[in-house]
N, C-alpha and C positions, 0 to 999 in steps of 0.2 A: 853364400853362393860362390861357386870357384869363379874364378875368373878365365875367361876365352881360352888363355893357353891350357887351364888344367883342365877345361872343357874337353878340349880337343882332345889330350893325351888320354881322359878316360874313358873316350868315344872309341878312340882307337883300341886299348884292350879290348871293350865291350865286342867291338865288328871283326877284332884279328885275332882275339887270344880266347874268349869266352865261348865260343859256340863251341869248340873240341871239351873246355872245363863241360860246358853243361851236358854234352854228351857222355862223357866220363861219370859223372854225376847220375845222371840217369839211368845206364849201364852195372852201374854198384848197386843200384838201387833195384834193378828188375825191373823197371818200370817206368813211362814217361812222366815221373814227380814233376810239378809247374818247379819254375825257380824264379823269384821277381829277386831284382839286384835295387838297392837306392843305389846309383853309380855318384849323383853329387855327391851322397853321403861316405862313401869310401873317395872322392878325391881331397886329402888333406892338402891343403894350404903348402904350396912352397914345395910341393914334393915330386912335382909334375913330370919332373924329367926320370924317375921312379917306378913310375907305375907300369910300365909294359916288363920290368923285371920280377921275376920268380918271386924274390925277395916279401915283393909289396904285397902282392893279393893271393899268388897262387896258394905259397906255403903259407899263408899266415889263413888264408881263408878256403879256399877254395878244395885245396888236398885233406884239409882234414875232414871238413865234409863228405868228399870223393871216398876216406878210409873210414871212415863211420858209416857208412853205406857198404862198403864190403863186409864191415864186422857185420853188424846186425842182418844183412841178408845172404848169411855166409849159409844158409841151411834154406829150407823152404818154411818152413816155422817162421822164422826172419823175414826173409821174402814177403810170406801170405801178411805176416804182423806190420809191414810198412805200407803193404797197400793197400790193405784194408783202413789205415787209421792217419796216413800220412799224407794228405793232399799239395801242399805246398811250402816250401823253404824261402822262407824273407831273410835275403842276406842285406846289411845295413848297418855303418856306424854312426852309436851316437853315443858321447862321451858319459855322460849319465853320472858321474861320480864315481863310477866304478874300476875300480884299478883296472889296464891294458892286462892284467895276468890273473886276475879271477875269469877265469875264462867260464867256469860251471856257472857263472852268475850271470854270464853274457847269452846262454845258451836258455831260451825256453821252449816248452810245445803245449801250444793251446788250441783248441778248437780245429787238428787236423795243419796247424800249421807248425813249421819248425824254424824258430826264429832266433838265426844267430848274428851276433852283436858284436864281432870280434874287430878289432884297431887294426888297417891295416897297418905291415911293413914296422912291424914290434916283435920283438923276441921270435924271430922267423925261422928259429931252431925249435921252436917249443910245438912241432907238427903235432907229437904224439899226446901231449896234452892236452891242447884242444879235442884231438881227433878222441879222448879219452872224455872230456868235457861232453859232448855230442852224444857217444853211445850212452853213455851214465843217463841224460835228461831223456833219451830216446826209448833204450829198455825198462825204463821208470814205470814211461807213457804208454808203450806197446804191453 
């Protein structure tokens, strides 16, 4: 469980920085997709003072999702395939043994939802892999 300060700092991206991300998000997508965030789950320990930067969630999590949703609904074909089949995006981490950069193995979709797993504020250059991670499990699925 974080503690009060890292509470706070990730209460504050969730009410200052997230609502433009999830419109962005939903805007790529053609469509009002649900998005549930674990926000405990991405405030890591000790890093509090982090998380309202780019750094931490947008690029590591957020933007690659926003560009997976342009690729796959870059057509109407895309489009009709996400909303037919995509109801909801569970963004959440949890260590699980799985290396911070297998990203394709953090990425699943099951039953309509699309549940990604990524560390924030790790390898925050690595946008296009993930964002490569996502379309790979999504046009698998659709």
């Amino acid at each position: 469980m974080p503690t009060l300060g890292e509470r706070r700092a990730i209460s504050a991206v969730e009410k200052d920085k997230f609502p433009a991300v999830q419109k962005r998000i939903q805007d790529a997508a053609g469509f009002e997709v649900a998005i549930k965030v674990d926000w405990n789950s991405l405030a890591l320990p000790g890093d509090d003072q982090y998380y309202g930067q780019d750094d931490y969630l947008v690029k590591t999590v957020f933007l690659p999702i926003e560009n997976a949703m342009k690729n796959v609904a870059k057509d109407a074909m895309g489009k009709e395939a996400l909303k037919a089949k995509l109801s909801t995006i569970n963004i959440h981490y949890v260590d699980a043994g799985i290396s911070a950069s297998a990203y394709k193995d953090r990425v699943k979709f099951e039953s309509g939802t699309l549940d990604i797993n990524f560390r924030p504020f790790t390898n925050s250059a690595d946008v296009d892999e993930r964002t490569s991670a996502i379309i790979s499990v999504l046009e698998a699925a659709l």
